[in-house]
C-alpha positions in Angstrom: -29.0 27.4 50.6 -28.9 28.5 46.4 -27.2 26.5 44.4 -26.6 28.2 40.7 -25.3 26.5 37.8 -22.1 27.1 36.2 -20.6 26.9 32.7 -23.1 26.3 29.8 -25.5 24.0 30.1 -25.3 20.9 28.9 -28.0 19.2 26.7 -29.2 16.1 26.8 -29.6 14.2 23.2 -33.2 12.4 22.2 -32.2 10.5 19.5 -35.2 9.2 17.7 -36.0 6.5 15.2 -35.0 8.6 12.7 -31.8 9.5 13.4 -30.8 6.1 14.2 -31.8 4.8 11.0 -29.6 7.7 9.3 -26.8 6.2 11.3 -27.7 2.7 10.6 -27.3 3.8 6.9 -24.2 5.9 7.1 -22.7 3.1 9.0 -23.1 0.8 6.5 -22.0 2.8 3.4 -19.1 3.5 5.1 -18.2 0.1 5.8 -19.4 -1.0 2.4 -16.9 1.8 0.5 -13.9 0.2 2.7 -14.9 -3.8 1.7 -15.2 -2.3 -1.9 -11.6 -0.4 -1.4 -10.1 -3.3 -0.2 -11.3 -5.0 -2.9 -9.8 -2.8 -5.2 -6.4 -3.0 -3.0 -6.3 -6.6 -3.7 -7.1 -6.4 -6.9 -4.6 -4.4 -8.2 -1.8 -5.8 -6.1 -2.6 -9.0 -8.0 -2.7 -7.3 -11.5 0.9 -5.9 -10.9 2.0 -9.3 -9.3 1.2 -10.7 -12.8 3.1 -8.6 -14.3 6.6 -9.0 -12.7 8.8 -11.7 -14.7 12.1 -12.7 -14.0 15.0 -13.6 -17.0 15.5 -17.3 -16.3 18.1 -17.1 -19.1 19.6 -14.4 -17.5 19.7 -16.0 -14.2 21.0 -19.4 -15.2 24.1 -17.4 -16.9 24.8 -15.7 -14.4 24.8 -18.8 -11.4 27.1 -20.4 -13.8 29.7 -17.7 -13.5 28.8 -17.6 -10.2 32.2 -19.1 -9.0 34.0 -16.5 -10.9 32.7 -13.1 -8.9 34.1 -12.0 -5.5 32.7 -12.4 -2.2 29.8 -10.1 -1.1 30.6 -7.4 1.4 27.3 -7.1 2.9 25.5 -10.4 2.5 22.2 -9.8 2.9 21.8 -6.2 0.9 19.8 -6.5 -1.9 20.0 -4.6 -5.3 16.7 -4.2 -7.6 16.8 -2.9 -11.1 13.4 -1.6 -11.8 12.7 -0.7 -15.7 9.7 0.6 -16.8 8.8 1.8 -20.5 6.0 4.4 -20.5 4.1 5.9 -23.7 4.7 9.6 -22.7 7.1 10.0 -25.5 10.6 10.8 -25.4 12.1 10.4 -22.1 8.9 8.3 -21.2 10.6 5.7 -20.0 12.7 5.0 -16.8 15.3 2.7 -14.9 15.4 3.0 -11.4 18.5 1.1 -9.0 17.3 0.6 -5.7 19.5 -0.6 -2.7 18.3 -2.5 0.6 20.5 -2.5 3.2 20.9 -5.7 5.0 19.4 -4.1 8.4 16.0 -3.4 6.8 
């Protein structure tokens, strides 16, 4: 009885000392440029945290009239002013009015 093989035939991988160092090293520059990215993630995130500041002036002016405005229709939605002033010249700048619905 023959027996043939079929399809292609498959190769089976030696993988010697030096490839596995290769790997070894790859491995670890990978994972070494995701801690640093991360880093860099967090970092940032903490720079523009710093930079947000609320108008406590603003706010206790407004809670004192707070009596005087009517009922919200949707409680939990949200409005956000977001202003930004940008050195680009003329028109740099820009004032953005974001709305979160109460579902999200």
């Amino acid at each position: 009885m023959r027996t043939e093989a079929r399809g292609p035939a498959v190769r089976t991988a030696v993988r010697g000392p030096a490839v596995r160092a290769v790997l070894r090293w790859t491995a670890i520059c990978v994972g070494l440029a995701l801690v640093l990215a991360a880093g860099a993630c967090v970092a940032s995130y903490r720079r523009f945290s710093a930079n947000i500041t609320t108008d406590r002036a603003a706010e206790r002016v407004l809670s004192a009239d707070a009596a005087l405005r009517p009922p919200a229709l949707v409680p939990r939605a949200r409005n956000v002013l977001v202003l930004a002033a940008g050195e680009a010249g003329p028109g740099g700048d820009a004032a953005v009015l974001l709305h979160v619905s109460a579902d999200r």
